[in-house]
N, C-alpha and C positions, 0 to 999 in steps of 0.2 A: 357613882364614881368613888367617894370616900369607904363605900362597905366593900368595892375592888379592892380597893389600896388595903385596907385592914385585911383581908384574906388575902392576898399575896404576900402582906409581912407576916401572917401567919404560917403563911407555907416554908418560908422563910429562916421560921424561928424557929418550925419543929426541925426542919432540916439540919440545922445546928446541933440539933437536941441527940443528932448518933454520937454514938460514944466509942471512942478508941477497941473496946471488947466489940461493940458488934461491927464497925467497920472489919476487927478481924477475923468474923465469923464469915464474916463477906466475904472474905477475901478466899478462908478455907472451904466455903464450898465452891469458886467460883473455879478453885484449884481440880475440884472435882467434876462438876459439872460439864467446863469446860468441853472435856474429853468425851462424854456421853454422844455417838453417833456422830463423831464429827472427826477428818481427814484432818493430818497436820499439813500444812502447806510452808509457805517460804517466810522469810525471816527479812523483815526493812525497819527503817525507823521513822515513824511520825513527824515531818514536819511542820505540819498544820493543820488546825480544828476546824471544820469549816462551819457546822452546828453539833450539837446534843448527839447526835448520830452519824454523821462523817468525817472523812478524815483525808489529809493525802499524805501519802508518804513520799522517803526521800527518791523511789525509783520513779515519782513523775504519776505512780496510781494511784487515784482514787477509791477510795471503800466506804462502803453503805455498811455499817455494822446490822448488818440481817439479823431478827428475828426482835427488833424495839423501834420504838419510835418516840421519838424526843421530840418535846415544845417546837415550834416550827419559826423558824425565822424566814423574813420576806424573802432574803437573799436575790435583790434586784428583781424581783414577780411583780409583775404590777397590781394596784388594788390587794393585794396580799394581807392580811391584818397578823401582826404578829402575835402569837401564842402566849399566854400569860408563862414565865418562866423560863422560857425560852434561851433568854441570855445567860441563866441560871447555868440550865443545861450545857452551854457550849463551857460556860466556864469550868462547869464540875469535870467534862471529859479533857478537859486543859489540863488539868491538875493531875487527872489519871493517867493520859497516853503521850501528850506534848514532851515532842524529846528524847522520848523513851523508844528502845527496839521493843518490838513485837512480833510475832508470829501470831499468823494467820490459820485460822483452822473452819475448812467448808464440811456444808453441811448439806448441800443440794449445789444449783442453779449457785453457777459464780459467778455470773455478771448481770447486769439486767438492761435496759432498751436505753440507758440514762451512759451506757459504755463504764460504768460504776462499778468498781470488784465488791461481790458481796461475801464477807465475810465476818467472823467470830474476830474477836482480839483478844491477845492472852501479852503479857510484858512480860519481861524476864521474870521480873519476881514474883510473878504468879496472878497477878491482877488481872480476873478474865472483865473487859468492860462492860458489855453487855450485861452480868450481872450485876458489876457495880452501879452501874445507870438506873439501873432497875430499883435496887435496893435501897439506894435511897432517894429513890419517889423521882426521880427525871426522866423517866421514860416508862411506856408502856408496851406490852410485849404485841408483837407485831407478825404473824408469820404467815408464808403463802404455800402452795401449795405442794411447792416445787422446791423448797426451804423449809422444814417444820422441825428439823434437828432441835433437840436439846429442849425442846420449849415445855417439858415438864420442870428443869428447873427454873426456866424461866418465867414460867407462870407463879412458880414457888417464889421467886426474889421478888417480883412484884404483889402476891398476897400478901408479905409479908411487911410492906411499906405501906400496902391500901390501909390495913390493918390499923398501923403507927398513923398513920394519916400521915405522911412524909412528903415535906415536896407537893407534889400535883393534886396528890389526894387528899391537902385540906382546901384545894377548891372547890367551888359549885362548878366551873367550868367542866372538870374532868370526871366530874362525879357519875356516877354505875346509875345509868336512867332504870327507872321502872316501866318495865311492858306495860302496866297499866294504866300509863299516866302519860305525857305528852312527849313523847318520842321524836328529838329532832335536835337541830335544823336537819335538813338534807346535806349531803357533798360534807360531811364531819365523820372523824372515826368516831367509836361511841361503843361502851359497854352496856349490856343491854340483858336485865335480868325479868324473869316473869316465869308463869307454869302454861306451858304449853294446851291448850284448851282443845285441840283437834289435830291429826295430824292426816294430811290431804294428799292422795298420789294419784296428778292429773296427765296418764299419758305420762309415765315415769318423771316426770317433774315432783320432787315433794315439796309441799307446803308445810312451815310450823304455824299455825296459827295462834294467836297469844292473847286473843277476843273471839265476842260473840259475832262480830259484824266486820270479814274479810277485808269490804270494802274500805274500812277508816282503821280499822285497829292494826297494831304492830304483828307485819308476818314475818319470816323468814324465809328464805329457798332455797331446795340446792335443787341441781341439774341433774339430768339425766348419770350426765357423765361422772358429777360427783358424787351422785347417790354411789358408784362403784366405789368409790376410794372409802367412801364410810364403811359399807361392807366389809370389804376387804381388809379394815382395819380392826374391825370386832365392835361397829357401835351401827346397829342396824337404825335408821331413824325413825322407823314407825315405832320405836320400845321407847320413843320419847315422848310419847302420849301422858298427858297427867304429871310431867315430870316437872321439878324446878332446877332451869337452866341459866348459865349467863352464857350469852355470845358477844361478841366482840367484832366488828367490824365497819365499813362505811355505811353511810346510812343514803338512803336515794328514796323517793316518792313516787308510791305505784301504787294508787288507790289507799293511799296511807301510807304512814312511815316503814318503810321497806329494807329490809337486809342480804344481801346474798351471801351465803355459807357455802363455802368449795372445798374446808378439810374441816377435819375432828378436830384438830386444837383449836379454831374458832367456839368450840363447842367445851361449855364448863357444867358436868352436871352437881349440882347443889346439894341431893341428897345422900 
């Protein structure tokens, strides 16, 4: 409990440690970024923060800021255990969007099962959140299949704070697991680095395998259906043979610690 508490004031303290010159570098590329692949949409103003990652605004709608994911608070879930940072997170995007107009900019899929608008945020003065979330270490980059917009810089704002160790990344909590070592719990999202040892196409199913022994070591999968979208995008998965990769996603248990992969940006190659 006390080596928690010390690495949370640590995360704490680097967080502190950004400095007026790179929150403005933050800010200038988020100016940029922003706009890469992504539709400008409507113009409201922030009412209220709900976590790290949502918001409502004054027209009564809710927004999932698509393509991160911030410390998780219970938010009335039962059993729920709150995410080390978490209120951190809600406060940093306090500070960024609370109050402020915004404009909204989509990038796929704008709503999702939750009735939730999922969108970018950008404030007048230029503050896109999603990078600033990222940047300084309260969020990590999140994108689905149907949503993958912009997440080259957004992979960028978050390397760049894992780097600094900023925020989330001076915990053990959030820390980039090794394939080779104890992969887990299940039901957690999880970075998830290693060299791919075999790559397996069972009846168009690919397997990454990341060990000698399928049955307990860390694999990977993608589906039939998403082997197309890898194709299609210029990253064939059988040319990941031997490779060292980080993926990025939930983690579930199928004969060992298991990952399902359904786009590229899931997919980080290292060399």
């Amino acid at each position: 409990m006390v080596k928690a508490g010390l690495a949370t004031l640590m995360a704490l303290l680097l967080l502190a440690w950004i400095t007026p010159a790179m929150a403005q570098s933050s800010r200038d590329t988020g100016k940029a970024g922003v706009g890469t692949g992504l539709v400008k949409g409507e113009t409201a103003k922030v009412v209220e923060v709900i976590d790290g990652d949502t918001v409502t605004l004054d027209s009564g709608v809710e927004v999932r800021l698509v393509g991160i994911q911030a410390p998780k608070l219970p938010l009335n879930r039962p059993n729920f255990k709150e995410w080390p940072l978490a209120r951190e997170a809600k406060e940093e995007l306090e500070k960024l969007v609370l109050g402020q107009r915004v404009t909204l900019w989509y990038g796929g899929a704008r709503g999702d099962r939750h009735g939730r608008t999922l969108a970018h945020l950008k404030t007048d003065d230029g503050t896109w959140a999603q990078g600033e979330m990222l940047g300084r270490g309260l969020a990590r980059v999140y994108t689905f299949p149907d949503n993958r917009a912009a997440a080259d810089e957004l992979l960028d704002r978050e390397a760049s704070a894992r780097k600094a160790k900023f925020g989330i990344w001076a915990l053990g909590y959030y820390k980039v697991q090794d394939a080779d070592g104890k992969v887990g719990p299940p039901d957690t999202y999880q970075l998830v680095e290693g060299t791919v040892t075999k790559v397996a196409n069972v009846r168009g199913r690919v397997f990454l395998n990341f060990g000698t022994d399928y049955r307990k070591d860390f694999t990977a999968t993608i589906s039939p259906r998403d082997v197309r979208v890898f194709t299609s995008s210029g990253l064939d998965p059988a040319a990941l043979n031997g490779k060292r990769v980080r993926l990025r996603g939930w983690l579930y248990d199928r004969n060992g610690p298991a990952m399902d992969v359904t786009h590229p940006e899931q997919v980080e190659l290292l060399e």
